[in-house]
C-alpha positions as CSV (number, residue, x, y, z in Angstrom):
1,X,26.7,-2.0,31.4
2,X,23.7,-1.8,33.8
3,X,21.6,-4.4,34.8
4,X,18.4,-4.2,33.7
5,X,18.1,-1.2,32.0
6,X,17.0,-2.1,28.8
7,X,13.9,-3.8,27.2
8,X,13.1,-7.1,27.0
9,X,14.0,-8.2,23.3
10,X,12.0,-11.1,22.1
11,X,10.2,-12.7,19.1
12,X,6.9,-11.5,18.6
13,X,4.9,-11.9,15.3
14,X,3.3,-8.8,13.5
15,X,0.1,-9.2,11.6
16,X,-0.1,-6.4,8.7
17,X,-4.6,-6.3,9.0
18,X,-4.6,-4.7,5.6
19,X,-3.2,-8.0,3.8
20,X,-3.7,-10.5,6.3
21,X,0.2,-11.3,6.3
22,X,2.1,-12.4,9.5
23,X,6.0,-12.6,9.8
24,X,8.0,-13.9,13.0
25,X,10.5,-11.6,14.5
26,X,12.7,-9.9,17.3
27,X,11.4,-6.9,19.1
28,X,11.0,-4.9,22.3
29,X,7.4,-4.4,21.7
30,X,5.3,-6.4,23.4
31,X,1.6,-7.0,23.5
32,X,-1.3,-8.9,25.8
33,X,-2.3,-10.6,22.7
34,X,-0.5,-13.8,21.7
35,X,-1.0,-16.3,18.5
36,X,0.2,-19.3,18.2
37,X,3.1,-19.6,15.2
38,X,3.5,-22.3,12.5
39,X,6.0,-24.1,15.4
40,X,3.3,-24.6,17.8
41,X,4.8,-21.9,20.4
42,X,3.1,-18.6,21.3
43,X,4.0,-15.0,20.7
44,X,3.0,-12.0,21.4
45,X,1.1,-10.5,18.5
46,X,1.7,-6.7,17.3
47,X,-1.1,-5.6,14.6
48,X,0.2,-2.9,12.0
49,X,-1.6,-1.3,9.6
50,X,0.6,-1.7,6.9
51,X,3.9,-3.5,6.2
52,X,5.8,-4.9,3.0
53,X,2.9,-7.0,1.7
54,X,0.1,-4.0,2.0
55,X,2.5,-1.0,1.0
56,X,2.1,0.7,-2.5
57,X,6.2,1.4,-2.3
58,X,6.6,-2.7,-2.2
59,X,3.3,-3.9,-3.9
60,X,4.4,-2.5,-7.1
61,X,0.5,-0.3,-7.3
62,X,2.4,3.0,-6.5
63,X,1.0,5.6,-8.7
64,X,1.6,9.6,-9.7
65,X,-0.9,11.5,-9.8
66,X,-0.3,15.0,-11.9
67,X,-2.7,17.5,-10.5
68,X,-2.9,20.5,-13.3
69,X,0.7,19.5,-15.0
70,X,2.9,20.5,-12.0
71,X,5.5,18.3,-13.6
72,X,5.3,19.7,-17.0
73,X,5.5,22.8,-15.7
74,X,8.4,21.9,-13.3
75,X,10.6,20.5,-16.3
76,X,9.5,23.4,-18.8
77,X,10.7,25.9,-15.8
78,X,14.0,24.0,-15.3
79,X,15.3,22.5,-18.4
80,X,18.4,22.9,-19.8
C-alpha cells in the first residue's frame, strides 16, 4: 500500500443537537471543535442533526400517516 494516502482515522465524539446525546467513536471526520470526554481527554466534536437517540425509526414515535386511504385503496386494488 501507499504511504499516506488515506485519512487520518481517529476518535471523535458526535453530539446528536436534537437530543442532546454524545457517543465516542472512530472516524475520518474531523472538526476545529473539541470537547472534553468523560476520560478527561479531548476530541474533536462532530454535531449531527439526528442520530439513534433523536430518530423516529429508533425512538419508537414513527407514525403513518394515510392521506385519503391510499392504503385501503392499495390492498382493495391488490388482494387476492
Amino acid at each position: 500500500m501507499k504511504a499516506d494516502i488515506h485519512p487520518q482515522y481517529r476518535e471523535v465524539v458526535f453530539h446528536d443537537v436534537t437530543s442532546d446525546f454524545k457517543f465516542l467513536t472512530r472516524s475520518t471526520l474531523g472538526s476545529k471543535e473539541t470537547t472534553k470526554w468523560e476520560d478527561g481527554n479531548e476530541y474533536p466534536l462532530i454535531k449531527v442533526e439526528i442520530s439513534s437517540a433523536s430518530h423516529p425509526f429508533y425512538t419508537g414515535k414513527h407514525k403513518v400517516i394515510d392521506t385519503g386511504g391510499r392504503i385501503d385503496k392499495f390492498q382493495k386494488r391488490y388482494a387476492r
